[in-house]
C-alpha positions in Angstrom: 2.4 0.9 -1.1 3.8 2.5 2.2 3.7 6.6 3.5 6.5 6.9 5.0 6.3 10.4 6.0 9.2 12.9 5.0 10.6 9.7 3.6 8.3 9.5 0.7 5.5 6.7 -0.7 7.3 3.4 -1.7 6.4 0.4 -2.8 9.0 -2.7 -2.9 9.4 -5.1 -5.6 11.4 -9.0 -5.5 14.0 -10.2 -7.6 12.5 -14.1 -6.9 9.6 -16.1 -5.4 11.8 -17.2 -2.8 12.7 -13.3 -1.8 8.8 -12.5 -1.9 8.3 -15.5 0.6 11.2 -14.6 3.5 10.1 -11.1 3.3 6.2 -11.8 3.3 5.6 -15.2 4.1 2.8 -17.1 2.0 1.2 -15.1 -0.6 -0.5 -14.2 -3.7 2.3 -12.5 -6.4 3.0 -11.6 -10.3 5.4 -11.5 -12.5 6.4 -9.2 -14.7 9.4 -7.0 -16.3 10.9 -4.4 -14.9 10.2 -2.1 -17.5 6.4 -2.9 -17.3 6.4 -2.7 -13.5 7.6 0.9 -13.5 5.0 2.0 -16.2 2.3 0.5 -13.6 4.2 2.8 -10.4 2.7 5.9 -9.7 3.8 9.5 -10.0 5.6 9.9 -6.8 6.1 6.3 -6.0 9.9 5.0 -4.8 10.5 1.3 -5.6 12.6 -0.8 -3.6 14.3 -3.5 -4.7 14.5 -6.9 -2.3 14.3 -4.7 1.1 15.6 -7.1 3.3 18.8 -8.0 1.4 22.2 -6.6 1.5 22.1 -5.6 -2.0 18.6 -3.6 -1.4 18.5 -1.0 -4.6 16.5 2.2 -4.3 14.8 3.4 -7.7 13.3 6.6 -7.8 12.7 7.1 -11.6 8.9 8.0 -10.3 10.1 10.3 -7.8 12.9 12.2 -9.1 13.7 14.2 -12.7 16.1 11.7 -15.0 18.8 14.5 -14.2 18.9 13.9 -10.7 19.0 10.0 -10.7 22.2 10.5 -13.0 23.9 13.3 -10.7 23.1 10.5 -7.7 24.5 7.8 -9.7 27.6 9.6 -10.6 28.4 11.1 -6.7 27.9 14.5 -7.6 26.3 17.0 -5.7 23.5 20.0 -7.7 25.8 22.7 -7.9 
């Protein structure tokens, strides 16, 4: 996990071995599901998705009400 300040406390998660290894080099990992992972995240705690690759994906079901993720989703703004 990371503090990153005003941006929040994030953690970042690997779609594959080889993903894991250009971003970190060498290392210890698990595996797991999704669903599984994100009962594990705390409170609070943003996930990102393969950092380093153009398709990066943010998920902030930890962070933000299921309301917000949706409005985000669907471009609107809280009115």
């Amino acid at each position: 996990m990371t503090e990153l300040g005003d941006r929040g406390r994030w953690t970042v998660v690997f779609s594959s071995l080889e993903r894991l290894a250009m971003h970190a080099g060498e290392c210890d990992s698990l595996s797991t599901t999704g669903d599984d992972f994100m009962e594990l995240v705390p409170e609070g705690v943003a996930a990102m998705l393969d950092p380093d690759d153009e398709h990066r994906f943010p998920v902030f079901s930890k962070v933000l009400p299921v309301d917000s993720v949706a409005r985000m989703w669907a471009g609107k703004s809280r009115d």
